[in-house]
Legacy VTK file of the C-alpha trace (Angstrom):
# vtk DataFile Version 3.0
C-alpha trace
ASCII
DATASET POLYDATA
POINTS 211 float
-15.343 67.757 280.645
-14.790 66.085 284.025
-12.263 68.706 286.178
-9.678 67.444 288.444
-10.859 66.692 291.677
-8.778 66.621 295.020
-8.103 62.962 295.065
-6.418 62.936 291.910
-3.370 63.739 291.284
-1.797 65.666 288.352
1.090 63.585 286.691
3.984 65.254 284.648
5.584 63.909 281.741
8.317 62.904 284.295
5.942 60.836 286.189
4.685 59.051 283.238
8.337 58.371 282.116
9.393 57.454 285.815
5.847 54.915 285.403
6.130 53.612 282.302
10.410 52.735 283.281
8.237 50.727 286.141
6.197 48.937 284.043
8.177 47.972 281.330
11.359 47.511 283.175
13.884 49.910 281.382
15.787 52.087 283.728
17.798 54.713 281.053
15.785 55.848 277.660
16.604 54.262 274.291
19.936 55.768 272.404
21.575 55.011 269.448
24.066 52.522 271.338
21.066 50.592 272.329
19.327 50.478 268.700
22.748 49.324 266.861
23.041 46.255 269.755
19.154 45.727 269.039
19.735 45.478 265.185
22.850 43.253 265.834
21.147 40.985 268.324
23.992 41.207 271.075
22.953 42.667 274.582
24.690 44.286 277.162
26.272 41.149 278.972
26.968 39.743 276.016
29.742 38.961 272.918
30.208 38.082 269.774
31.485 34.804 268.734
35.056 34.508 268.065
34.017 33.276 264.230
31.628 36.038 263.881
34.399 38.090 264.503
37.047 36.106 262.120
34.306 36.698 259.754
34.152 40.624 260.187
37.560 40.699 260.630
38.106 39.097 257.293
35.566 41.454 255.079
37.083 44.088 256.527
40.313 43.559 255.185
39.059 42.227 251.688
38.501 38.443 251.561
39.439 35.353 253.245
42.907 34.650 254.385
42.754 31.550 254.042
42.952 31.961 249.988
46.053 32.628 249.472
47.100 29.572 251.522
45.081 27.350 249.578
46.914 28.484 246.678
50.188 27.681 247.840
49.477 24.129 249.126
47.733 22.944 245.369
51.420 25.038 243.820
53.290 22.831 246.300
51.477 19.920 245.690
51.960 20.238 241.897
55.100 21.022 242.447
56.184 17.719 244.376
53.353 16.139 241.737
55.813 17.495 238.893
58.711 16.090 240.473
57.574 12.360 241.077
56.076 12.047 237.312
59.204 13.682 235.532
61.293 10.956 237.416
58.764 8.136 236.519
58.760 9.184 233.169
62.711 10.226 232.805
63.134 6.488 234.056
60.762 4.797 231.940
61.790 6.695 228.612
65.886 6.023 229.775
64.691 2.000 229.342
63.250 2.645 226.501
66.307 4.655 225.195
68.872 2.170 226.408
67.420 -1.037 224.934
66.879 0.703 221.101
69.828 2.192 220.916
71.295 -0.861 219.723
68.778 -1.370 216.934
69.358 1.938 214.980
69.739 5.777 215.601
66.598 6.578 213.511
64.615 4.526 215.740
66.367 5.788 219.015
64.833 8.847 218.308
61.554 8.576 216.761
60.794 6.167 218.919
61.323 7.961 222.448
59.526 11.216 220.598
56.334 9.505 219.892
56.486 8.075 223.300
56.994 10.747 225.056
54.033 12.971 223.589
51.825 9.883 224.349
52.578 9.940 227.846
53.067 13.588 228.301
48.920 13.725 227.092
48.692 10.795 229.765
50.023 12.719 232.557
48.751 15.961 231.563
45.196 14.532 232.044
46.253 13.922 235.628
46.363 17.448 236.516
42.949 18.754 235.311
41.773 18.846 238.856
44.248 21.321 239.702
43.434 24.454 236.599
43.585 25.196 233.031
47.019 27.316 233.684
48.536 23.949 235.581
47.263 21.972 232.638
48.563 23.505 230.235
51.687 24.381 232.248
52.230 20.748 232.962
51.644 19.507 229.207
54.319 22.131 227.950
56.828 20.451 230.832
56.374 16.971 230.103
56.393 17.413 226.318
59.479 19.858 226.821
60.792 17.083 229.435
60.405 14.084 226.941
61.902 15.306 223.859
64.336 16.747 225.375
65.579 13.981 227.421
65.205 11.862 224.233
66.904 13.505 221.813
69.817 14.261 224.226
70.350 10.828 225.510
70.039 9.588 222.358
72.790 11.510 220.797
74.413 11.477 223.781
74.310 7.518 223.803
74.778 6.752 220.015
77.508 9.009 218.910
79.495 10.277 221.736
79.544 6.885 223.414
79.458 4.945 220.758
83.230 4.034 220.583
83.600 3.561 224.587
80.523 1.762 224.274
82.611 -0.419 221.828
85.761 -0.900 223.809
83.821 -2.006 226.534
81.711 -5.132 225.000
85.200 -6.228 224.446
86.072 -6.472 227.554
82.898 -7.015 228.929
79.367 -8.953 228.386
76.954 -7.011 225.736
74.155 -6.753 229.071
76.678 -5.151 231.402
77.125 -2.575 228.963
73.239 -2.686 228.264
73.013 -1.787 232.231
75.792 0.657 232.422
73.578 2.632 229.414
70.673 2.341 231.166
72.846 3.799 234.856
74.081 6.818 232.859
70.786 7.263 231.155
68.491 7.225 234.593
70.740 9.359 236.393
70.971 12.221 233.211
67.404 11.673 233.051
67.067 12.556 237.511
69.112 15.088 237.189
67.634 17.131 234.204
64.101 16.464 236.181
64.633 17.791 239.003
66.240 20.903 237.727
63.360 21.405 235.294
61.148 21.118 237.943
62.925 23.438 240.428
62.178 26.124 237.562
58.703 25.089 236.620
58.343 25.873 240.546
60.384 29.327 240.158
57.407 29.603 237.020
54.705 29.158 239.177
55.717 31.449 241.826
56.588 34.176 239.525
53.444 33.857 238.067
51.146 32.693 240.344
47.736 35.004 240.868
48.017 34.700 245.015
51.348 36.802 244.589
LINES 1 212
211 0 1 2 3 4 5 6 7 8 9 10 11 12 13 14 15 16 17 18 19 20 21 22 23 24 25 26 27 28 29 30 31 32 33 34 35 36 37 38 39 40 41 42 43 44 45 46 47 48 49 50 51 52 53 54 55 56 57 58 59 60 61 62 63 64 65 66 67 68 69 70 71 72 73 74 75 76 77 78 79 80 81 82 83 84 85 86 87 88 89 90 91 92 93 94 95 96 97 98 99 100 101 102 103 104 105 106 107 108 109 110 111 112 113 114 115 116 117 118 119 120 121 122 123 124 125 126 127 128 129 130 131 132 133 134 135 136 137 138 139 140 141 142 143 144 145 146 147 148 149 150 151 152 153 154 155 156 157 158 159 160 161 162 163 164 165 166 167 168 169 170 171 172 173 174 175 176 177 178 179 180 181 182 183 184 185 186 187 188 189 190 191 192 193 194 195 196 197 198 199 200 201 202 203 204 205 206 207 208 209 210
């Protein structure tokens, strides 16, 4: 064993610390601060990103906010969606319900029925990209829609009508009174639509998962 001679010099652990912070560059010992910014990459000088952040933010108060949003645009979509095809079809089933009323009651409602479940399938088909609850929702409303509107204006046409209906092709061509049937018939058939679809929306609100 070699001793220590006079021209060397004893180092203490404090020199070897104060040499080795020399070396490798590091001027304060490792700490638990420093091994958390190691592990999450970010220095001393430095920040996260504002979407990292968004991100933590976001897990940290249970999912993404933007969710619930996304569930109110496709509900108001559908509901403006609901709106525009109950019209369309209100209109197109009042024609219908105007021009056979003439021909005979049995066939003014039959008709308009059989109709109106073919094109309440139709547009119920429409709304499969939206969900099974919106599809079925939305083939319940236009079935409801149809044979309602329907049988009501048909009754409504026929019988209680019937006699003004009457008076008037005396005084008046047979196609003005065609046209004032089909007036009375669109605007019943507007005005039931949009109040069914104001409380389809009400429905969906109630109802709806985001809520």
């Amino acid at each position: 064993m070699a001793g220590i001679g006079d021209g060397t010099i004893r180092q203490t652990s404090t020199e070897r610390i104060y040499l080795l912070r020399r070396i490798t560059g590091i001027r304060r010992p490792f700490s638990t601060a420093h091994l958390a910014k190691a592990h999450s990459g970010v220095g001393d000088g430095e920040r996260r990103p504002a979407s990292t952040e968004k991100h933590l933010n976001s897990k940290a108060h249970g999912g993404h906010p933007a969710t619930a949003n996304e569930g109110r645009v496709k509900a108001f979509e559908f509901w403006l969606l609901s709106i525009y095809l109950s019209i369309y079809l209100s209109i197109y089933l009042s024609i219908y319900l105007s021009v056979y009323i003439s021909l005979s009651i049995k066939l003014a409602i039959c008709l308009p029925i059989y109709l109106s479940i073919y094109l309440s399938i139709y547009l119920s088909i429409t709304f499969l990209y939206l969900s099974r609850f919106y599809f079925f929702l939305s083939f319940f409303f236009s079935i409801y829609l149809s044979i309602y509107l329907s049988i009501y204006l048909s009754l409504y046409l026929s019988n209680q009508l019937v006699t003004s209906f009457l008076y008037l092709s005396l005084c008046l061509l047979i196609s003005t009174c065609l046209f004032l049937s089909i007036y009375l018939s669109i605007y019943l058939s507007i005005y039931l639509s949009i109040y069914l679809s104001i409380y389809v929306r009400l429905f969906i609100i109630y109802f709806s998962p985001a809520n």
